[in-house]
C-alpha positions as CSV (number, residue, x, y, z in Angstrom):
1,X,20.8,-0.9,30.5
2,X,20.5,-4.7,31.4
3,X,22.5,-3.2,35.1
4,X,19.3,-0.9,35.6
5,X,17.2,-3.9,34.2
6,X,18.4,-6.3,37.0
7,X,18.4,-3.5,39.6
8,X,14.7,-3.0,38.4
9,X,13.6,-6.7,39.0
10,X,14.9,-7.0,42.0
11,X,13.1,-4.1,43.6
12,X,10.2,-5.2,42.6
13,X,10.8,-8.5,43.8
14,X,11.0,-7.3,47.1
15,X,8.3,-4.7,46.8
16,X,5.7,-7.2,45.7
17,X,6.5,-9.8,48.0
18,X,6.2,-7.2,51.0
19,X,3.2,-5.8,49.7
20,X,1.4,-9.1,48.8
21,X,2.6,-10.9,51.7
22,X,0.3,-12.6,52.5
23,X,-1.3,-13.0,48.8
24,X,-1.5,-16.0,46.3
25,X,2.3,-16.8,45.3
26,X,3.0,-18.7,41.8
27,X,5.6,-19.1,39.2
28,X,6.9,-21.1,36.6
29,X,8.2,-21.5,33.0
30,X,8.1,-22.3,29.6
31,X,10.7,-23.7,26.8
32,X,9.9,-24.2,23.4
33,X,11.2,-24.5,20.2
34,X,10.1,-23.8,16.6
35,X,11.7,-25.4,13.7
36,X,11.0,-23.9,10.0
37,X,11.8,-24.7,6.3
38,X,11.2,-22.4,3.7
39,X,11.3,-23.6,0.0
40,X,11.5,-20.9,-2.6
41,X,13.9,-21.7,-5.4
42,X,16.3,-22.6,-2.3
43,X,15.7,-23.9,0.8
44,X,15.8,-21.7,3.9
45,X,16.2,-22.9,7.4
46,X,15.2,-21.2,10.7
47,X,15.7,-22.4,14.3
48,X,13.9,-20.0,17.0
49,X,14.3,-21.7,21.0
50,X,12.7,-20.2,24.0
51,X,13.0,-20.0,27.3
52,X,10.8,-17.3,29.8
53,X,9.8,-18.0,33.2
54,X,7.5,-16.1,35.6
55,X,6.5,-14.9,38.6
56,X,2.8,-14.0,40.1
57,X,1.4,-12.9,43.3
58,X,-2.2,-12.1,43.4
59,X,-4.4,-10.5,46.7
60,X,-8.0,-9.9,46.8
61,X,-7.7,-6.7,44.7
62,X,-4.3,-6.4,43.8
63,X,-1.4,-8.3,42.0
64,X,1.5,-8.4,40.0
65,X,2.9,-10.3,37.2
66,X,6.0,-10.7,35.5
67,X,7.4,-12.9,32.6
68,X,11.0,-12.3,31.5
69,X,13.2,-14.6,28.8
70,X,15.5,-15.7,26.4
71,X,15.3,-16.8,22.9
72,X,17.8,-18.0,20.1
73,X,16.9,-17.2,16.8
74,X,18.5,-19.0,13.9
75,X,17.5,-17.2,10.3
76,X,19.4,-18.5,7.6
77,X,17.7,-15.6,5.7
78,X,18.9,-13.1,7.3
79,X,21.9,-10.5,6.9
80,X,23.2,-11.6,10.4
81,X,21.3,-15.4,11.1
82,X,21.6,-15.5,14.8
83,X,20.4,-13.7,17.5
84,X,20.6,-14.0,21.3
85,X,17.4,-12.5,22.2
86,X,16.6,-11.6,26.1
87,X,13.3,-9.4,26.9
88,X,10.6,-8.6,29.3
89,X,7.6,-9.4,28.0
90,X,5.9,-8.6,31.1
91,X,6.0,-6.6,34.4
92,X,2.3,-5.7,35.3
93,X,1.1,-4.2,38.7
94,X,-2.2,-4.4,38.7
95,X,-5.6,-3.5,40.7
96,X,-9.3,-5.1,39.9
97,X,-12.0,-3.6,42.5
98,X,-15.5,-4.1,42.7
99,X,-17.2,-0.6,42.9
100,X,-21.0,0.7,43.6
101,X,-20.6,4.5,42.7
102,X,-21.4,6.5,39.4
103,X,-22.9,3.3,37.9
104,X,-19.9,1.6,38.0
105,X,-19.8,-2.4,38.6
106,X,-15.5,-2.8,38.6
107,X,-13.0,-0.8,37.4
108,X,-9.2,-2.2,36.8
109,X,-5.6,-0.4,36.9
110,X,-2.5,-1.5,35.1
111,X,0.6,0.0,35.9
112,X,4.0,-1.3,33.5
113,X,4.4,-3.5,30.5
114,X,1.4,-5.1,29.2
115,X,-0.1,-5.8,25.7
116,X,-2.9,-3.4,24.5
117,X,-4.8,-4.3,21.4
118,X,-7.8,-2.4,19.4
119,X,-10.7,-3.9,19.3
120,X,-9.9,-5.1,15.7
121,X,-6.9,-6.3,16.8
122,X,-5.0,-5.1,13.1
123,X,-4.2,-1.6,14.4
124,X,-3.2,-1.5,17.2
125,X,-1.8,-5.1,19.2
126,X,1.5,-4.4,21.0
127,X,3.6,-4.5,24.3
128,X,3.8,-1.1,26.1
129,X,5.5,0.4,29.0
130,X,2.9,2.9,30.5
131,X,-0.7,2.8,32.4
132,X,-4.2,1.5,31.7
133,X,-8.0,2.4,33.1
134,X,-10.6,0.2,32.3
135,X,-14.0,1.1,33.6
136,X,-16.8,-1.3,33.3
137,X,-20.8,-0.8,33.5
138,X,-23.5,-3.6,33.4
139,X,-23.9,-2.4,29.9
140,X,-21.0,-0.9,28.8
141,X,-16.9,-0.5,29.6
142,X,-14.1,1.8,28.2
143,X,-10.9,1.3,28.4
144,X,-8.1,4.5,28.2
145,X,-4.4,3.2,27.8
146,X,-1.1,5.2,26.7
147,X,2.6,4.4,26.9
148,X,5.0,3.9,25.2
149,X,7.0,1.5,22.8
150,X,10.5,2.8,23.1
151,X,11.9,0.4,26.1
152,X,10.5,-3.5,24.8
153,X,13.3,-5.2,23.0
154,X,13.1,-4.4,18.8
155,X,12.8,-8.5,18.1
156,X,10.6,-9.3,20.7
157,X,8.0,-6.1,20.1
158,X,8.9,-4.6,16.4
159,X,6.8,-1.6,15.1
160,X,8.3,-1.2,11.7
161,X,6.4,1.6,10.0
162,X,8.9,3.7,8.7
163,X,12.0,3.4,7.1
164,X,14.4,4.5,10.1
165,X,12.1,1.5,11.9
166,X,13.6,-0.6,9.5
167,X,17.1,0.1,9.5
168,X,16.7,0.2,13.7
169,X,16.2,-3.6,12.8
170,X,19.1,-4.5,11.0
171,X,21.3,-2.3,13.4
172,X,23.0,-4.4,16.2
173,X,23.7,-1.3,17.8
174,X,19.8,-0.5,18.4
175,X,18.2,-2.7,21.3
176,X,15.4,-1.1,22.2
177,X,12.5,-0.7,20.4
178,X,10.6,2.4,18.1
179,X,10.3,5.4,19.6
180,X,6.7,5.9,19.7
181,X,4.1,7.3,22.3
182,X,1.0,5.2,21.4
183,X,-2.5,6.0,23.0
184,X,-5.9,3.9,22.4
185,X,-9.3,4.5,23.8
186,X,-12.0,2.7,23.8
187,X,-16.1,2.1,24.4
188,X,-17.5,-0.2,24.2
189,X,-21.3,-1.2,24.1
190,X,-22.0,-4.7,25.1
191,X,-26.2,-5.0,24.8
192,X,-27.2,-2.4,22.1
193,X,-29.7,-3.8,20.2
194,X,-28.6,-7.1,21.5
195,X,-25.4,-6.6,19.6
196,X,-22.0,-4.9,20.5
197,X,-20.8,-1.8,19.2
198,X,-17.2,0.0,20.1
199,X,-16.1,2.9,19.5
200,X,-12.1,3.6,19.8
201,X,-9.7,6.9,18.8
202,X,-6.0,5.5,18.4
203,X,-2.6,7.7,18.6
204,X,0.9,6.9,17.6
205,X,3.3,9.7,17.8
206,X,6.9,9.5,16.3
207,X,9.7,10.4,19.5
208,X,12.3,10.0,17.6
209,X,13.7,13.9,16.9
210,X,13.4,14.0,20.9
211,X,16.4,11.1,21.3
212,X,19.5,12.2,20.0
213,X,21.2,8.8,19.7
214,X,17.9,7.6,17.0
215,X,17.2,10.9,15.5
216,X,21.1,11.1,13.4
217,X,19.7,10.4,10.5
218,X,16.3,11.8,10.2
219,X,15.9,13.9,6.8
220,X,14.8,17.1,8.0
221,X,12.2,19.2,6.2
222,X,13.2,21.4,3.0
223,X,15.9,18.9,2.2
224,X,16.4,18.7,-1.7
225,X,19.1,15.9,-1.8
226,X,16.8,12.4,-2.4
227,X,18.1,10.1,-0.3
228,X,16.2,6.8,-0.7
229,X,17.9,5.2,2.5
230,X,16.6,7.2,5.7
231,X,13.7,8.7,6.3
232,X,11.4,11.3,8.5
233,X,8.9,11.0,11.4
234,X,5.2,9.6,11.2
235,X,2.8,9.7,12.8
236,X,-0.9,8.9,12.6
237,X,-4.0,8.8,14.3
238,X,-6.9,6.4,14.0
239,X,-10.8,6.9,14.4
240,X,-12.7,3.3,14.4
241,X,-15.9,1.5,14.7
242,X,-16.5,-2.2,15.4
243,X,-19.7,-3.8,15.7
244,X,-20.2,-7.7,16.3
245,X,-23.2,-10.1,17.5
246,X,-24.9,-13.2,16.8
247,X,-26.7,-13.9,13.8
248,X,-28.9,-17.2,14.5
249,X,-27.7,-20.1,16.6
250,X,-24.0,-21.0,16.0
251,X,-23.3,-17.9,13.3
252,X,-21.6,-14.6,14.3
253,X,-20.6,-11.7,12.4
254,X,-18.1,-9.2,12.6
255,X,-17.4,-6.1,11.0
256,X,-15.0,-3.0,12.0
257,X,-13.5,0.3,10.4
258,X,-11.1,3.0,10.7
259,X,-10.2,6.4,9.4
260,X,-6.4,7.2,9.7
261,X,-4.9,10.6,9.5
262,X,-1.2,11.8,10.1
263,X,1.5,12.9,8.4
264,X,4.2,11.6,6.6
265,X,7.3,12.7,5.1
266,X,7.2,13.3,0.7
267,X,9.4,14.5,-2.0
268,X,7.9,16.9,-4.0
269,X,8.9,17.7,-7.4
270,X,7.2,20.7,-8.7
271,X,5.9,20.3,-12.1
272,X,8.4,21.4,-15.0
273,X,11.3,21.1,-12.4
274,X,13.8,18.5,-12.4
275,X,14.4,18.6,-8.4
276,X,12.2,18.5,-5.3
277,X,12.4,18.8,-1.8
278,X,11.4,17.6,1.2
279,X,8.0,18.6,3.3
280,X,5.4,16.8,5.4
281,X,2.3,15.9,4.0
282,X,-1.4,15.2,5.6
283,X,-2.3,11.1,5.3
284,X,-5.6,9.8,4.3
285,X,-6.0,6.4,4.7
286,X,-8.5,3.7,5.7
287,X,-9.4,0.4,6.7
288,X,-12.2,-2.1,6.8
289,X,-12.9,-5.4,7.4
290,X,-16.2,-8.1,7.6
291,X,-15.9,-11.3,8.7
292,X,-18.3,-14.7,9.3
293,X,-18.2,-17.4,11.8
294,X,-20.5,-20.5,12.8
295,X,-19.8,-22.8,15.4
296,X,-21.1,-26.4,15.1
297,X,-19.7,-28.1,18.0
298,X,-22.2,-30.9,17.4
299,X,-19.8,-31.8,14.5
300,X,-16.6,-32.8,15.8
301,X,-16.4,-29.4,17.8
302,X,-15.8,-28.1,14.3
303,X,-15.7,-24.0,13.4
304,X,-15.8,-22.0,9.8
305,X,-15.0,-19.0,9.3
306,X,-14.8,-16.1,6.3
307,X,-13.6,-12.6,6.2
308,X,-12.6,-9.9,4.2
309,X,-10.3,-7.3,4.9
310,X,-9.4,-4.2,2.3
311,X,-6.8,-1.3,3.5
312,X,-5.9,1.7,1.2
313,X,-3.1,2.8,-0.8
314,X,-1.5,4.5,-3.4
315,X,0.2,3.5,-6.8
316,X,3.6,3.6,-8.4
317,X,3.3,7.1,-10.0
318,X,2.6,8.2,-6.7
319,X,4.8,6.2,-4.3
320,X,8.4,5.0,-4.9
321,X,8.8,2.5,-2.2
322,X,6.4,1.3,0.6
323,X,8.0,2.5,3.5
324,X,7.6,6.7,3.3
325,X,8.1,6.3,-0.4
326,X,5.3,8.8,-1.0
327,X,5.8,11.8,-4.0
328,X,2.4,13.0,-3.9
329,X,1.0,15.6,-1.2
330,X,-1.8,13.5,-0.8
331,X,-0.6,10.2,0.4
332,X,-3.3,7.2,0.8
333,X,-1.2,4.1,2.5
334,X,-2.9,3.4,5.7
335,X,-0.3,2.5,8.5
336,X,-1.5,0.4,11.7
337,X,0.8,0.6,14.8
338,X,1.5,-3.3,14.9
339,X,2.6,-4.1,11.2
340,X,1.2,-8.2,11.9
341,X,1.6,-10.1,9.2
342,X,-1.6,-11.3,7.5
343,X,-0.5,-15.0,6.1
344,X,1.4,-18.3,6.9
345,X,3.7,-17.9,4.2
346,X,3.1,-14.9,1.9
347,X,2.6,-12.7,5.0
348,X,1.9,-9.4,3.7
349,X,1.0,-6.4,6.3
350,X,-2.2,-3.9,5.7
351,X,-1.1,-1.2,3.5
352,X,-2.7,-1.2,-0.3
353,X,-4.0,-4.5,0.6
354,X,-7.3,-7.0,0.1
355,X,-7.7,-10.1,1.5
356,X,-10.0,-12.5,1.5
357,X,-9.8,-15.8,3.7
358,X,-11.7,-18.6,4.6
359,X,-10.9,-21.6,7.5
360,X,-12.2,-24.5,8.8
361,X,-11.4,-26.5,11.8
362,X,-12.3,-29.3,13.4
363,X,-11.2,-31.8,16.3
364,X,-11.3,-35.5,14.7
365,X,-10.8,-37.5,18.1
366,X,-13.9,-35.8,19.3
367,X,-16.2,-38.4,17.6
368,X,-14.7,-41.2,20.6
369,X,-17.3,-41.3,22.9
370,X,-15.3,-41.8,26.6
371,X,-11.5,-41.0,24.9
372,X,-9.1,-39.5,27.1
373,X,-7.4,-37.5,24.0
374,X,-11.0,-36.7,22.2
375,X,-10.4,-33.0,22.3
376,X,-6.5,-32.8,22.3
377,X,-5.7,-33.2,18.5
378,X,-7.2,-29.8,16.3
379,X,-6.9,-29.7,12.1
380,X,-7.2,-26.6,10.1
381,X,-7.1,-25.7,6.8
382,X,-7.2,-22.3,5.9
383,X,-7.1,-19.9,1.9
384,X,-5.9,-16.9,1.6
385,X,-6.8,-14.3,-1.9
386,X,-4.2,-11.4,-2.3
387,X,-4.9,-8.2,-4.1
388,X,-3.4,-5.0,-3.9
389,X,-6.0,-2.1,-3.3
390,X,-4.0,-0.1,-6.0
391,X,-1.2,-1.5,-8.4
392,X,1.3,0.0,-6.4
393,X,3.8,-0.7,-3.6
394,X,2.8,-3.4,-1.1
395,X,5.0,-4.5,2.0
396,X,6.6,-7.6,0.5
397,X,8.6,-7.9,-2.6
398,X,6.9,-7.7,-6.1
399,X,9.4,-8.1,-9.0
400,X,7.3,-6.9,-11.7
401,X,6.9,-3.2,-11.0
402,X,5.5,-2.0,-13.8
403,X,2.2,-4.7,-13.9
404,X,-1.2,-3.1,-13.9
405,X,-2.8,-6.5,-12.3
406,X,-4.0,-6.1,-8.4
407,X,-4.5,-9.9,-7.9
408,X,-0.9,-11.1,-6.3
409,X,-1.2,-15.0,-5.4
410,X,-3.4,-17.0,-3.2
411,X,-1.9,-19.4,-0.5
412,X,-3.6,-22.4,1.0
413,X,-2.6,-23.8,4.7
414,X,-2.9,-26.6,6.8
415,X,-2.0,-27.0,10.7
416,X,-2.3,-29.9,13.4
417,X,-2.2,-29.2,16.5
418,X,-2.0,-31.8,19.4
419,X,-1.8,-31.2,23.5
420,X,-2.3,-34.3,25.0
421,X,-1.9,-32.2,28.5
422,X,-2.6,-28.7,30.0
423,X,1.4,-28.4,30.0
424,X,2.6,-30.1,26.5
425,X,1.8,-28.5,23.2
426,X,3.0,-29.6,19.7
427,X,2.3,-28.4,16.7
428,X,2.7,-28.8,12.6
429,X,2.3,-25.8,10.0
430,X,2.3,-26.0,6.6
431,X,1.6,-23.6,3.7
432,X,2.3,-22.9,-0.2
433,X,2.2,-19.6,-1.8
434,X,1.1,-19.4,-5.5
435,X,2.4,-16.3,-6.8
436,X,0.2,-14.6,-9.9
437,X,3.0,-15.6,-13.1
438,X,0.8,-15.0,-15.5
439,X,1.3,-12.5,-18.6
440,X,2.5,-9.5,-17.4
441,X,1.3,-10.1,-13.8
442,X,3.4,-8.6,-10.7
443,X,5.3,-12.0,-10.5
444,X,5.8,-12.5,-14.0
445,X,9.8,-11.8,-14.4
446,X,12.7,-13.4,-14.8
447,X,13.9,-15.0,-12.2
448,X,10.4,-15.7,-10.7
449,X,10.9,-18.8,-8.6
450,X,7.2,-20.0,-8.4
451,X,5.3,-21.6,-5.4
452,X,6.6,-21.1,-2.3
453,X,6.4,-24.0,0.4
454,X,7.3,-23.4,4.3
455,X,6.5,-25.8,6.9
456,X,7.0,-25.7,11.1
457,X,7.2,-27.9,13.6
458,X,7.2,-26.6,17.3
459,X,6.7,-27.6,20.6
460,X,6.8,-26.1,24.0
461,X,6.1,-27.3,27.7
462,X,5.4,-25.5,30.8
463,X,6.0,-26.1,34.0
């Protein structure tokens, strides 16, 4: 693999500087480092360094970028605590034309390893190997992307959706990523009403019965051994609307939602029986969101924002674990592509979740009439309000299975960020997590460890 990787690069190197001969030639680097400490009961230290350099060449339609690296990862957390991490995170040949036919102003290729994100950006946000159209109007554009998520490195691009995804993780013989065919497209109206409206269908389809060396352990259907540790194929598709605009002067709105079908494996037990078996079963799910945001730059360049975010799922009677856990033929966890996390320090994914958030930012040295550093140095402060939709599994840990209580913890966070030039960033994070201990609530058993604190310090410079 990393012969055929080299082999790759190369070619291209030569490819692209023949073809772009006599285009715009660049390239460069970055190296940072990200320190963390994570205070829970025990302390818990985490060391993550970078290094990934690039390459561009740009002509007057066409161009091609790529960004490769290395990172060391230091988890004191984890089963194994380091990791040597290389990875392409980018090899893009792309085309951006201006065009005057079929009411079209531009349209724009990409051909290789680029990032593709839903408009919502909690579906759908990932690295893929494959090919995107985007077509755009003076009113309108739609984008049409598929590829697929198999070849990215697992650390560097992780969909973890089911639980063979998750033991792919922890398996140092598995270096490539889920095998998934993913597929998004999109429309999206930029003046309707004076507001903008998208529409987007969204596709992930579970490869893994097609690859011998991942599909060993996949339960197959009609199985009546339970066997909590592996797991079958998902997949899901998504149906989504997004609309966004400007209220009055500096205040914008946002809101956006999906409807997610697929299918997902379950043990049934018939009723009276004492055993089940294994079948597939249709998935129901959905997700919604609403946000708020006003700009003041009048006030130290300072922005506010609110938003509330709800995704289904399904409780305990109905669901043994999170990941494919289901026992019901009528399974309700919604399951985004890109499982991001949703906090600082709780970090939760969607799945049987509500959030509500709130932020506020501002840059202090802006108020310096004449400074050379008045907009270098950003402050945030940002809540967070946890509730599962259903007092069932969510992705993290809950101790206290059997609470009835939704409401999980709110966690408050505070971040300084300084780049005194284009090339030097540094940055502080800190966060605690305030886990719901009261009577009977999902944190309320022994062992509990209450608040947990984690704070980063990182830095990086380019050149």
């Amino acid at each position: 693999m990393k012969k055929l990787t080299c082999a790759v690069l190369i070619l291209l190197f030569f490819v692209t500087t023949g073809v772009f001969s006599e285009a715009a030639i660049d390239f460069g680097g970055t190296i940072s480092n990200l320190t963390g400490l994570e205070i829970s009961g025990e302390s818990l230290f985490s060391q993550n360094n970078g290094l990934s350099l690039w390459f561009s060449a740009k002509g007057e339609n066409t161009g091609f970028i790529a960004r490769a690296g290395y990172t060391f990862v230091y988890d004191q957390e984890a089963d194994d605590p380091v990791k040597n991490i290389p990875d392409i995170q980018t090899l893009n040949l792309y085309g951006n034309f201006p065009v005057t036919v079929l009411g079209l102003s531009r349209y724009r290729y990409d051909l290789g390893r680029f990032r593709i994100s839903d408009h919502s950006r909690y579906i759908i946000d990932q690295n893929l190997d494959g090919v995107r159209f985007r077509f755009f109007y003076p009113t309108m554009s739609i984008q049409a992307a598929v590829g697929t998520s198999l070849l990215p490195n697992k650390n560097s691009a992780p969909i973890v959706i089911s639980k063979l995804d998750v033991a792919d993780i922890d398996d140092d013989g598995v270096f490539m990523g889920s095998p998934r065919a993913i597929g998004l497209l999109e429309m999206t109206f930029s003046d309707l009403f004076r507001q903008e409206l998208t529409l987007s269908v969204g596709f992930q389809e579970d490869l893994r019965h097609l690859l011998e060396s991942r599909s060993g352990t996949l339960i197959e259907e009609g199985e009546q051994t339970l066997d909590p540790s592996s797991g079958g194929l998902l997949d899901t598709q998504y149906l989504g609307l997004g609309v966004r605009g400007n209220i009055t002067g500096g205040l914008f709105y946002n809101t956006f939602f999906s409807l997610s079908t697929g299918r997902t494996l379950s043990y049934l037990i018939d009723p009276g029986a004492v055993s089940g078996s294994y079948a597939y079963t249709p998935i129901l799910s959905g997700v919604g969101g609403i946000g708020l945001n006003l700009y003041l730059p009048q006030v130290m360049s300072s922005a506010a924002g609110l938003s509330f975010v709800l995704s289904t799922g399904d409780d305990w009677e109905d669901r043994a674990t999170f990941y494919e856990g289901s026992e019901t033929e009528n399974p309700a966890l919604f399951v985004p592509v890109t499982a991001k996390p949703l906090s600082f320090v709780f970090a939760p994914t969607l799945g049987n979740m509500m959030v509500f958030s709130g932020s506020y930012s501002l840059k202090p040295l802006s108020i310096i009439e004449g400074f050379a550093l008045r907009e270098k140095l950003q402050t945030s402060v940002k809540f967070g309000v946890f509730s599962s939709y259903k007092s069932g599994p969510v992705s993290v840990s809950v101790p206290n299975t059997d609470s009835e209580k939704k409401y999980l913890g709110s966690e408050v966070d505070l971040a300084v960020s300084f780049r005194p030039f284009s090339d030097l960033g540094l940055s502080l994070t800190g966060g605690m997590f305030f886990p719901n201990e009261s009577d009977g609530g999902p944190y309320d058993a022994p062992g509990s460890t209450g608040a947990t604190t984690k704070v980063e310090i990182s830095a990086s410079f380019s050149f």
